[in-house]
C-alpha positions, -999 to 999 in steps of 0.1 A, spaced: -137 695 313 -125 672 282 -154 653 270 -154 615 270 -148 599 238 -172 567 232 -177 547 205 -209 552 184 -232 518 190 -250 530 161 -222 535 139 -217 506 107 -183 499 109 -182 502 146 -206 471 149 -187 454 119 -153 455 133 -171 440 167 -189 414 150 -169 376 154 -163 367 120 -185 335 116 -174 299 100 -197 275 94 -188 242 111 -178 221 74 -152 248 67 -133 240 99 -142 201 86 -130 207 52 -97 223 63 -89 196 88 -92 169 63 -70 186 38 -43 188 65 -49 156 79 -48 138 47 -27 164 23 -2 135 15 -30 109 -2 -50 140 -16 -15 152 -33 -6 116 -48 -46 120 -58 -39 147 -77 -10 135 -91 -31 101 -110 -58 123 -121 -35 143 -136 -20 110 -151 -51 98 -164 -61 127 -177 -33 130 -201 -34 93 -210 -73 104 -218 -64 129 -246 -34 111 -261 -60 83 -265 -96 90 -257 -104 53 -275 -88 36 -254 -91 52 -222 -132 48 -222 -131 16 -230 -141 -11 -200 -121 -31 -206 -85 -14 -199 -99 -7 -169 -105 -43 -157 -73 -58 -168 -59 -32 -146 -82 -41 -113 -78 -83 -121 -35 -73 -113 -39 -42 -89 -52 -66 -55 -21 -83 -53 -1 -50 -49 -25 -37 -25 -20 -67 -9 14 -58 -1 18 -21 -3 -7 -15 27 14 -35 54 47 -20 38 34 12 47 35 0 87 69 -9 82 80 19 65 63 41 92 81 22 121 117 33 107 123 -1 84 123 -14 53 112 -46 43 126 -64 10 119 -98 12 83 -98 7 87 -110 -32 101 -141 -16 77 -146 10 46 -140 -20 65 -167 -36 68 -190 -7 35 -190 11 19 -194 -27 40 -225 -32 27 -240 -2 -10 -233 -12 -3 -242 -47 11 -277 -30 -19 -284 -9 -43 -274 -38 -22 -304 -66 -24 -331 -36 -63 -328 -39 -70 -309 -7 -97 -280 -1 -79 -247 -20 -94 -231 23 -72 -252 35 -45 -245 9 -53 -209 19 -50 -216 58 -18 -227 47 -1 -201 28 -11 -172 56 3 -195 83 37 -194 61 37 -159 60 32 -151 94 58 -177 101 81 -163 76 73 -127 87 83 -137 125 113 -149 113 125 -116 90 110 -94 124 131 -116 143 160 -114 127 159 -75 125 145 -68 159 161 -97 184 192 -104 158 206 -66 160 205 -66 118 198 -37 97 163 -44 83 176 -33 45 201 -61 48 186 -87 68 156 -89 46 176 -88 9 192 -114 21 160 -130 33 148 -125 -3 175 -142 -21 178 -170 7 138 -180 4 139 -171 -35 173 -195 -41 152 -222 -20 124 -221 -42 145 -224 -73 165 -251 -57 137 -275 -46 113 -267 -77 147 -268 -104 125 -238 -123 91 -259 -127 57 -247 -124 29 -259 -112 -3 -260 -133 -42 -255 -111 -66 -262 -139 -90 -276 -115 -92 -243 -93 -114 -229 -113 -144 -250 -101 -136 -244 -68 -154 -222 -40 -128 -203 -33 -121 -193 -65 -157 -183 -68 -158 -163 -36 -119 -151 -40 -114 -147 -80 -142 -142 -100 -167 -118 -115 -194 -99 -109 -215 -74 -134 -175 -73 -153 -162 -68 -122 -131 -86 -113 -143 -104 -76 -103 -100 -58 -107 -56 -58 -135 -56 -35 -117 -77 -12 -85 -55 -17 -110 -24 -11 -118 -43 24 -88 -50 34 -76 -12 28 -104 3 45 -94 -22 74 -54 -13 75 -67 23 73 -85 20 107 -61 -3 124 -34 25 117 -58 58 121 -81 44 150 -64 16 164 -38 16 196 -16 -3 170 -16 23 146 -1 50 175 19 30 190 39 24 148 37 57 143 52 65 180 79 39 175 91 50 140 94 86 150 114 83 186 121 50 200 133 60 227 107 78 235 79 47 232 101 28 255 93 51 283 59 56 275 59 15 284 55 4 247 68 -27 237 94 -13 211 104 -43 199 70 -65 198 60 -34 180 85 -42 152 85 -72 151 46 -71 147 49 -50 112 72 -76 98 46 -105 106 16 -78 95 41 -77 61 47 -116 55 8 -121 59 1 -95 30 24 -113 10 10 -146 16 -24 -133 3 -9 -113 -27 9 -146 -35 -24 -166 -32 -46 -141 -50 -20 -143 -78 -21 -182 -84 -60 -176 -83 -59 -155 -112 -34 -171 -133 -44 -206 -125 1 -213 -119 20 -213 -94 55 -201 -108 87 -200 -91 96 -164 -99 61 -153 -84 65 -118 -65 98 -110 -84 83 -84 -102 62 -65 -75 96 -53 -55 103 -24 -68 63 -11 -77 53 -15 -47 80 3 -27 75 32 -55 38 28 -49 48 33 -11 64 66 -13 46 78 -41 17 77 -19 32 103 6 46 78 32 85 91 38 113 73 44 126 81 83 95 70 97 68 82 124 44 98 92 27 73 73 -4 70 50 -24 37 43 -48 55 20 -18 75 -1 1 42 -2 -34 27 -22 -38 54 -45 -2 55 -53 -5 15 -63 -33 26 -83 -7 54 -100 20 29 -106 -2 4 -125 -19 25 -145 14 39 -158 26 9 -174 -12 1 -194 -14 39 -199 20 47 -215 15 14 -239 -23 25 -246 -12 60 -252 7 51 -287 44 48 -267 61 16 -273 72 2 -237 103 17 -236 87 45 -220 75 29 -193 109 31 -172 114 68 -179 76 76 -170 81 56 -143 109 75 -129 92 104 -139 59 99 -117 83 88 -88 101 125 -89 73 145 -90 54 127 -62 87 128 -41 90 164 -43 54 172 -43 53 154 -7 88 173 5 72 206 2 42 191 13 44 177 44 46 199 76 78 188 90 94 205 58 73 237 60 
């Protein structure tokens, strides 16, 4: 009779290949939020990085205060924008008339503020431009059949041309703002601290649950991947749309105001210059271009990336010819950091 082979209970390795190997309950944490947010940790990596070489090609400079808040007095107005470009950009479209709308809704605030009016009011004013102005781009996309690329260049040099027309290149000059309120509440400083971050801070943190938490948020991210597929789940595909575009114009219309705040003029070229940094800050951050993947947090840090390249390549000894090239550079690198990155690659 063939004797019954059992395992020995008493034996070490028997009861160590049966023990469950334990995890304690932050490493499953820990690993989800590295997946979950790999994109915004990788553009992370990418400024510190940055910064850290600015640091040793000039330690003066780089712990001095100072660089630091000329930076953060500039950085709110991109946020401004960057944040709602990163809705758009999720929901499969592209959004380039946003310099003209900064430019717009400020004039209108800057107009109310010179004919003596409350700068609240002047404020009231500028948003309601931009969400009028923003209807009007998401309406031409969406309703009009255009592509969104060409619809809203257009759009930019339309409202930008309009500006220049009426205004014949003048600017307009707000000495008195700065003994207003809202220049107080919107524009100034606090322990060294320039006033406008914090509420840029806010209104990331904000966007970031409206597009995490928020039915909003899923329905952008369902719409920009499959279209089709949102319709017959019963969302509104193009209300959807056409919502991002407004979400855009009323970004604009506070980056606009912010900037007249700060530099005490209204100019007729305001927003040119933020076009192209912010759509680098954009994808820098890890938010692609063909839609349905997006990140509101990525998309801040990478503003943060982009305008600290500029101060950092001229603090760092390099004459400003640099800029351009380094520019390019940090662009690159992000780009193909996030293509082998993001899961729809791997």
């Amino acid at each position: 009779m063939s004797k019954t082979m059992e395992p020995d209970l008493q034996s070490p390795l028997s009861s160590e290949a049966a023990r469950p190997e334990w995890k304690h309950p932050s490493d499953h944490w820990l690993r989800g939020f590295v997946i979950d947010n790999r994109a915004a940790l990788g553009t992370l990596a990418v400024f510190i990085i940055m910064m850290g070489a600015f640091l040793i090609a000039n330690p003066t400079v780089f712990t001095t205060w100072y660089l630091y808040r000329s930076v953060l007095t500039t950085l709110p107005v991109a946020l401004f924008v960057v944040v709602p470009l990163v809705f758009v950009v999720t929901c499969g479209e592209i959004d380039l008339s946003f310099p003209a709308t900064m430019g717009f809704a400020s004039w209108v605030f800057a107009l109310v503020v010179q004919a003596g009016y409350d700068p609240f009011l002047g404020i009231a004013a500028a948003l309601a431009t931009g969400t009028l102005l923003g209807f009007l781009v998401g309406s031409l996309v969406v309703y009009g059949g255009l592509s969104s690329l060409i619809a809203t260049l257009g759009m930019n040099f339309l409202l930008r041309g309009l500006i220049q027309i009426i205004n014949e290149g003048r600017s307009t000059a707000l000495t008195g703002l700065s003994d207003s309120w809202a220049y107080t509440i919107f524009s100034s400083q606090v322990w060294g601290i320039p006033v406008q971050i914090f509420w840029a801070l806010a209104f990331v943190v904000l966007s970031a649950m409206l597009y995490n938490r928020h039915r909003f948020g899923a329905q952008v991210r369902v719409v920009g991947d499959n279209p089709d597929s949102a319709q017959q789940m019963g969302i509104d595909v193009k209300r959807v749309r056409v919502k991002v575009f407004i979400f855009t114009g009323i970004g604009a219309a506070i980056a606009g105001t912010f900037s007249v705040m700060i530099n005490f003029t209204w100019w007729p070229t305001a927003g040119d210059g933020y076009l192209l940094p912010v759509l680098a800050s954009v994808f820098v951050g890890g938010t692609p271009t063909w839609g349905g993947i997006g990140t509101v947090v990525g998309g801040a840090i990478g503003a943060v990336t982009v305008s600290f390249i500029q101060t950092g390549v001229v603090a760092a000894g390099l004459s400003g010819f640099y800029v351009q090239f380094f520019n390019g550079l940090i662009i690159i690198l992000s780009l193909l950091g996030h293509k082998w990155n993001q899961a729809r690659y791997r």
